[in-house]
Structures are given as C-alpha cells and as structure tokens.
C-alpha positions as CSV (number, residue, x, y, z in Angstrom):
1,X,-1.4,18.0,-14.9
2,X,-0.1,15.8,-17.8
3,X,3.3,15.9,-16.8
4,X,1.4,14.2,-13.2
5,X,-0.4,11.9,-15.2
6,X,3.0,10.9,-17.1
7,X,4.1,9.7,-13.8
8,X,1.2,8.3,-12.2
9,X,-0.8,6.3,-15.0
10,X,2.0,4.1,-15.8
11,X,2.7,3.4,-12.0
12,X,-0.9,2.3,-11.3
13,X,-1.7,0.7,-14.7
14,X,1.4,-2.0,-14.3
15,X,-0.5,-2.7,-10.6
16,X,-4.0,-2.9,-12.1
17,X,-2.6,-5.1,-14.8
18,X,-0.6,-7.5,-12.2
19,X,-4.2,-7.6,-10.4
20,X,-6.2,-8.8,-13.2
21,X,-3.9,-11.2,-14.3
22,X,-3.8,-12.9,-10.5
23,X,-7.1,-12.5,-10.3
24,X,-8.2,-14.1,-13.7
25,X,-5.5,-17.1,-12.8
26,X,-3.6,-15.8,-16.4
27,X,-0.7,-16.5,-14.1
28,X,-0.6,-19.0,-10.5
29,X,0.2,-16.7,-7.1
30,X,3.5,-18.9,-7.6
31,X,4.2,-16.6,-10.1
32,X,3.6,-13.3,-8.5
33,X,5.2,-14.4,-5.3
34,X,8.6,-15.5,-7.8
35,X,8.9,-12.1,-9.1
36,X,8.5,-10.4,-6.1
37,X,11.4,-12.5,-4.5
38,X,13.3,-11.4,-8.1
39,X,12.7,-7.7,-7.4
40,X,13.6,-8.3,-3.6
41,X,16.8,-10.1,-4.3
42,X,17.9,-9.2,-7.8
43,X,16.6,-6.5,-9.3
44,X,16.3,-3.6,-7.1
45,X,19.9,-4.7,-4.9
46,X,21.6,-4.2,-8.7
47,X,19.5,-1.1,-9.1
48,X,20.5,-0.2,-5.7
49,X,23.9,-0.7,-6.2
50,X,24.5,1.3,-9.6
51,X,23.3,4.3,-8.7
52,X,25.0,4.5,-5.5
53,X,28.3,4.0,-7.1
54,X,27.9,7.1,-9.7
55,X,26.3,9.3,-7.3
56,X,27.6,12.4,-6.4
57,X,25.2,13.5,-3.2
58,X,27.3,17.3,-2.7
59,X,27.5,19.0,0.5
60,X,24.1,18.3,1.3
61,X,23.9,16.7,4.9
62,X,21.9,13.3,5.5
63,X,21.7,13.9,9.0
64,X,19.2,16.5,8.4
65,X,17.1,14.0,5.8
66,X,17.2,11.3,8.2
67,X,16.2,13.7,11.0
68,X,13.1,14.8,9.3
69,X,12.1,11.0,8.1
70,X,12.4,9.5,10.9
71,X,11.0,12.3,13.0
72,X,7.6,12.3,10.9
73,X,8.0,8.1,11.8
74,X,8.5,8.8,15.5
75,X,5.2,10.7,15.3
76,X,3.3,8.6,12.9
77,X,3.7,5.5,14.6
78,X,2.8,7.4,18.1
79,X,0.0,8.4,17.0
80,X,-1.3,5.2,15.2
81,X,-1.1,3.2,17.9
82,X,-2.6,5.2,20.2
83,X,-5.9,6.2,17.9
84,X,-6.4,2.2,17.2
85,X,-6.0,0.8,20.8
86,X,-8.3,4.1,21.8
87,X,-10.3,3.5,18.9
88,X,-10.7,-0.3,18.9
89,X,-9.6,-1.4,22.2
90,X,-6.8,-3.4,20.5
91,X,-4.1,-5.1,22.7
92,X,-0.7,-3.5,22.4
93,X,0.7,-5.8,20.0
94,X,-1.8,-4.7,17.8
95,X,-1.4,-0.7,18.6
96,X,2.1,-1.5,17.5
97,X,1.3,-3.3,14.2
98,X,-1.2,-0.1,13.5
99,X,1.6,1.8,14.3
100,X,4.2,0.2,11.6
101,X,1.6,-0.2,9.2
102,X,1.3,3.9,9.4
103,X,4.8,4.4,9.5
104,X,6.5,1.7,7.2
105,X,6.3,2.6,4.0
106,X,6.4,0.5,0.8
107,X,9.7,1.4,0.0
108,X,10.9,-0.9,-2.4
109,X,7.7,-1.8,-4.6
110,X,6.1,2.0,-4.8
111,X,8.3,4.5,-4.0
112,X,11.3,3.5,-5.8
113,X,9.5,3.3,-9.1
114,X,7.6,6.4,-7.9
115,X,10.5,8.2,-7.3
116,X,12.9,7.3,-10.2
117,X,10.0,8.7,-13.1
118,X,9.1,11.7,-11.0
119,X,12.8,12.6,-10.9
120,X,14.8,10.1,-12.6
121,X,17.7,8.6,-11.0
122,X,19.3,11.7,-10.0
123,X,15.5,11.8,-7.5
124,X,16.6,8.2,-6.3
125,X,19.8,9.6,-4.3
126,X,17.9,10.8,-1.0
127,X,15.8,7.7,-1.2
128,X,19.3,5.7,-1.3
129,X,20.3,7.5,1.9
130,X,16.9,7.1,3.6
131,X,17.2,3.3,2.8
132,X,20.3,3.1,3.8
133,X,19.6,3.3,7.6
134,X,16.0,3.0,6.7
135,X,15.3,-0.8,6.9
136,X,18.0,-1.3,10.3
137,X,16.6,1.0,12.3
138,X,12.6,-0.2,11.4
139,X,12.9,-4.0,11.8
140,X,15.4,-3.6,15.3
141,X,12.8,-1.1,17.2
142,X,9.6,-2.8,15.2
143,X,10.9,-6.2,16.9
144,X,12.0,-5.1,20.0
145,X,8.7,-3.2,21.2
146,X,6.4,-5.9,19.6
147,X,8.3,-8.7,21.7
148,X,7.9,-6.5,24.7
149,X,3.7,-5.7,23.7
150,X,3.6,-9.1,23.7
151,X,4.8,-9.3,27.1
152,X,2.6,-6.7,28.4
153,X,-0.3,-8.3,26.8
154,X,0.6,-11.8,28.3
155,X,0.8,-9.6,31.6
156,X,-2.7,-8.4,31.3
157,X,-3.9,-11.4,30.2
158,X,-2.9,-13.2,33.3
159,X,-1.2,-15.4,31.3
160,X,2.7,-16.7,31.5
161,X,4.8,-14.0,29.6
162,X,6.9,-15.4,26.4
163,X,10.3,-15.6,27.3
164,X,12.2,-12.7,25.0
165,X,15.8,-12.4,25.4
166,X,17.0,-8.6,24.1
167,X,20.2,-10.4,23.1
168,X,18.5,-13.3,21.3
169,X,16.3,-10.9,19.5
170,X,19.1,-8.6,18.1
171,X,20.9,-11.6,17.2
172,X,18.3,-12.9,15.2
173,X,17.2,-9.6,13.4
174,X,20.7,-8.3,13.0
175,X,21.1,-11.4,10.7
176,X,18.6,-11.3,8.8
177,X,19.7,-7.7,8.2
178,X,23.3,-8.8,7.2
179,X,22.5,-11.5,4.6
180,X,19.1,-9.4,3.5
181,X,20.4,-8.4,0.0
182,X,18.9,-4.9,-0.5
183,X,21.3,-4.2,2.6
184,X,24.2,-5.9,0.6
185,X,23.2,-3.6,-2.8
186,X,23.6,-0.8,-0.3
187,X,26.6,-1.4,1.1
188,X,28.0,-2.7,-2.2
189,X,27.4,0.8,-3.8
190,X,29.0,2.5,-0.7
191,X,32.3,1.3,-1.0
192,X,32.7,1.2,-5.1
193,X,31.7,4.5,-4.7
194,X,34.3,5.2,-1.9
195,X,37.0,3.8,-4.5
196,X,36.4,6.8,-6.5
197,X,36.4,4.3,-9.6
198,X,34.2,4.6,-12.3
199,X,32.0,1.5,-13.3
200,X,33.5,-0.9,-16.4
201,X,31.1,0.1,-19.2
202,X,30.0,-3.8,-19.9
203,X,29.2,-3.6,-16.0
204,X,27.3,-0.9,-16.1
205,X,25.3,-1.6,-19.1
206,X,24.4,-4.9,-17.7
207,X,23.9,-3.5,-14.1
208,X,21.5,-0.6,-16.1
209,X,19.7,-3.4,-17.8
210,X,19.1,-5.1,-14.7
211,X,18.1,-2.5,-12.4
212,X,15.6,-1.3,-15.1
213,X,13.3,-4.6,-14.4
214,X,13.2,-3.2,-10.9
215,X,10.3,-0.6,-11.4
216,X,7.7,-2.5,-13.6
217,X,8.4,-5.8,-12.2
218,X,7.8,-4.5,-8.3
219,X,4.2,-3.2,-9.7
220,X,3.1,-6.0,-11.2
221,X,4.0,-8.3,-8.9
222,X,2.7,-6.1,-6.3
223,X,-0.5,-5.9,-8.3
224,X,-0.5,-9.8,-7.9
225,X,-0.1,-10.1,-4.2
226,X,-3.1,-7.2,-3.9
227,X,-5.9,-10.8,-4.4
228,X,-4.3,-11.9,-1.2
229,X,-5.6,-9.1,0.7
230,X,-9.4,-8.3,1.8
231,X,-11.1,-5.9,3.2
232,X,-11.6,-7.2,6.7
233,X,-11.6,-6.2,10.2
234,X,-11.5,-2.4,11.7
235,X,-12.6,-0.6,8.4
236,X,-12.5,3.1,10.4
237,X,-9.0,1.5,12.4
238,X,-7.6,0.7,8.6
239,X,-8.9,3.9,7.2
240,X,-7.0,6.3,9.8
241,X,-4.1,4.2,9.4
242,X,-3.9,4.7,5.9
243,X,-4.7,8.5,6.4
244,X,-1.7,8.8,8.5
245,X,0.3,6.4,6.2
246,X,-0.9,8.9,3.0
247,X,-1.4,12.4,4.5
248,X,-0.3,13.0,7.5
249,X,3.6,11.6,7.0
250,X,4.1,13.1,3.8
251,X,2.8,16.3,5.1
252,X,5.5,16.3,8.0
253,X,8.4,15.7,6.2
254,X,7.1,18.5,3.8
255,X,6.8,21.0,6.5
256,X,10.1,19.6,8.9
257,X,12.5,18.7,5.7
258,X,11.6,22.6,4.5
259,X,11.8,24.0,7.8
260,X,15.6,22.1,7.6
261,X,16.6,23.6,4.5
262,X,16.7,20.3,2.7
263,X,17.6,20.6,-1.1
264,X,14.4,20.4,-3.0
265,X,15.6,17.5,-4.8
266,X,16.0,15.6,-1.1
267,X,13.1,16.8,0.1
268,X,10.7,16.2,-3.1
269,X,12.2,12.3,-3.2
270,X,11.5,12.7,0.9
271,X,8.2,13.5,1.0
272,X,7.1,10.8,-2.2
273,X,8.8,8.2,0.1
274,X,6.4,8.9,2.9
275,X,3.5,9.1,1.0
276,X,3.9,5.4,-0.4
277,X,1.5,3.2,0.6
278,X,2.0,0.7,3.6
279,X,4.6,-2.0,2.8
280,X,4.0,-5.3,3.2
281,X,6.4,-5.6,6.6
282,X,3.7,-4.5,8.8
283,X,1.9,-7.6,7.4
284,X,4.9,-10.1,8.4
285,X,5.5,-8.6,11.8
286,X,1.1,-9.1,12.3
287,X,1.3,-12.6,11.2
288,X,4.8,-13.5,13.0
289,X,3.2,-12.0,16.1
290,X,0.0,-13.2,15.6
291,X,-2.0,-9.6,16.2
292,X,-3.0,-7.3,14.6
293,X,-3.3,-9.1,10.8
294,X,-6.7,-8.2,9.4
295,X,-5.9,-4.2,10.3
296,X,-2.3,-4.5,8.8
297,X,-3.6,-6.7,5.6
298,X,-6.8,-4.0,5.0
299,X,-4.5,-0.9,5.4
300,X,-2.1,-2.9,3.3
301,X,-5.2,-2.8,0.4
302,X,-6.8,0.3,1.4
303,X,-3.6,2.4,1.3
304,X,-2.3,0.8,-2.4
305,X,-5.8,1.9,-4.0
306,X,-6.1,5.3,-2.1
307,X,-2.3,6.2,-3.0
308,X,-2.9,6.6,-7.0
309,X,-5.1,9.8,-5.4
310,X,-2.6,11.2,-2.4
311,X,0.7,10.7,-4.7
312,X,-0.7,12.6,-7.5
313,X,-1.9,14.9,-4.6
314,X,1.7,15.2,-3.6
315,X,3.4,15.7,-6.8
316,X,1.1,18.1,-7.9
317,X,2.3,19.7,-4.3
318,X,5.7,19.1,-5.1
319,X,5.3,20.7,-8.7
C-alpha cells in the first residue's frame, strides 16, 4: 500500500495544489493556461522524444497493444453514447461527445506522469506506442462522425444540414495533426532511434532536464484549469461516463491485453492509460460543435477527482 501511495499522493497533491492556487487567484488563469501550452508544446514533445530514441521495445508486437486499446475504445465509446442518448434523450452530437469523453483519455496531463512513477521510463515505452497512433486515429474518426451527427441532427431537426466536405475535413484535421508538436516529438524519436545513434551526452542531459518539467508541470497546470469546470448538466449522464472512462476501459484492456499475451510491462502501462481520467479533447470537440459541453466539462471534473480512487484501484490490481 505505501509503495501505491508513493505513486498516487504526489500525483494528486501537485493537482490539489495547482487548484488552490487558481482558485485563491495566487496565480491569473493566464498562468495556468501558459503552462499548459509549455507542457503541450515543450515539455512532454522533448520528454516524448528522449525516450523514444533510447528505447529498446524487443520482440514484443504493437499490433497486439494497439489491438486491445483501441478495441476497449471501440466498445467504450459504443456504449457511451448509446446509455446517454437512451438515458438523456441527447441528440447524436451529443451521444458522440459522451462517447469521446468515455473513451479519450487524458493522455498527456495524467497518464504520462502516472505511468513514468509507477514504472519509470522503462513503463513509458507502451504508452509511447499507444500515442503514437493514438492521437491520429481519435481526432480523424472523433471529427468525422461528429460532422456527420451534426448532419443527422440538422436532418431531424428539419433544419438545412451544414455543408461537410469529407475531403475538407481530413484536410483540415490532418494539419493540425502534422504541425501538432507531440506528433513531431513522436516522430522525432522514431527516426533518431532508427539511426541506431546514441544521444550526445550534453543533448541528453538537457533533453532529461527538460522532459522532467513534463510530469509536475501537466498537474499543476491541470489542477488550474479544474476552476474552469462545474458541476453542471446530466449529473447520472456524467457519472456513467466517468464510470466507463475509470472502470470499465481499464478493465477491458486488463482482461483483452492478458488474454493477448501482452508483456506485463505493456499491459500494466496499458491498462493505467485507460484508466486516466477524461482529457480535455472531448471538451474542444463539445464546444467546437456546440453539443454536448456541460456533460463533457462535468465528466471532465467528475472523472479528475474520482481517478485518485480507481488509479490506486488499479495499481493495487496491477501490483
């Protein structure tokens, strides 16, 4: 238990910390919003990038990791946004955003940090390989079936449809993708690695130094962005959503990745991924699409506070 505690405490005490300080005005949301645009940019692409290039992932096969992660999503999502639009007679755009919110997890700000003190850096490499296709794949089919919700909404409705261009779409979001830098950290790891060349000590000290703001400074900020988010709307829509966010994806990748053989280090760093919190994407994609934002924004809070319980849940799990 203290070994959980070691892990968890720290995690949830830079969050509570970032709060307070937002919330007593110590620091303007200005703040908060530049160090989350530090982490985004900076921090975690460097972090991102270094231990990609002295990785050595073995014989173990990312098909079967991505498999199970994005099977437990295919299911997640499903099943969110049927249970809200059942639940609260949403539209479908909404469905979908209850759906994202269950399914996209906070990656970057929670399960990084999560993962690299559970398991150190070494834990970070099936993370790596889940981001990797990770981010692509969920903001191409996120976009594509909200545009088309929004269509079938507009349909019901009896309204004129938007006019959505597939081709327009992809353009845009492919993009975005290619100048987004935790992409470019990715792919920058990828081929240093592929040179076989070792990093330049100075490099790597500074690249060490650099990453290592990734973890604390991702908590606190997201500890300040937590005053932006109430408790409105659906509170039995948000609270399922969150379940399925904190239980029920975790618990599939547990049972598919061991069914798959995964290496217990993949699967361990697998399973801690899913059962981070809902990311703050499902929030953009609400307020881009203008449905759906007081469910994504309460699951957003709901899921942050409930997740110091299920990840220490999990790890105890996880051993």
């Amino acid at each position: 238990m203290q070994d959980i505690l070691n892990v968890i405490v720290p995690i949830f005490s830079l969050i509570a910390i970032g709060f307070l300080a937002a919330k007593a005005k110590l620091l303007p949301a200005a703040t908060g919003e530049a160090l989350a645009r530090f982490v985004f940019v900076v921090a975690v692409p460097v972090l991102l990038f270094r231990t990609l290039a002295n990785s050595a992932f073995g014989d173990a096969n990312p098909l079967f990791l991505w498999l199970t992660y994005f099977s437990a999503i295919a299911i997640v999502w499903t099943i969110g946004s049927v249970v809200v639009r059942r639940l609260a007679g949403a539209d479908r755009r909404t469905g979908v955003i209850a759906g994202i919110s269950a399914s996209f997890a906070n990656t970057v700000f929670v399960a990084i940090p999560t993962v690299q003190r559970a398991y150190g850096d070494a834990g970070l490499e099936p993370l790596l390989l889940i981001l990797a296709i990770h981010l692509p794949v969920m903001m191409i089919v996120a976009t594509l079936i909200v545009e088309r919700a929004a269509v079938l909404d507009a349909r019901d409705a009896g309204t004129a449809p938007p006019r959505v261009s597939t081709a327009a779409t992809l353009k845009r979001v492919l993009t975005n993708l290619a100048t987004n830098a935790i992409i470019l950290g990715i792919l920058s790891g990828l081929v240093w690695r592929a040179t076989g060349l070792p990093l330049e000590p100075h490099v790597d000290e500074v690249t060490k130094l650099l990453g290592g703001t990734a973890g604390p400074l991702a908590l606190f900020s997201l500890g300040m962005s937590l005053t932006r988010y109430g408790l409105r709307g659906d509170m039995a829509a948000s609270a399922i959503v969150a379940a399925l966010s904190l239980v029920i994806m975790p618990a599939i990748v547990f049972v598919l990745g061991g069914w798959l053989a995964l290496p217990p280090l993949w699967l361990n760093g697998a399973v801690l991924t899913a059962a981070a919190p809902a990311g703050v994407n499902a929030y953009l994609f609400a307020a881009y699409f203008q449905s759906g934002e007081k469910l994504a924004a309460t699951t957003i809070l709901v899921s942050t506070v409930l997740s110091v319980i299920s990840l220490s849940v999990w790890l105890i799990v996880l051993g």
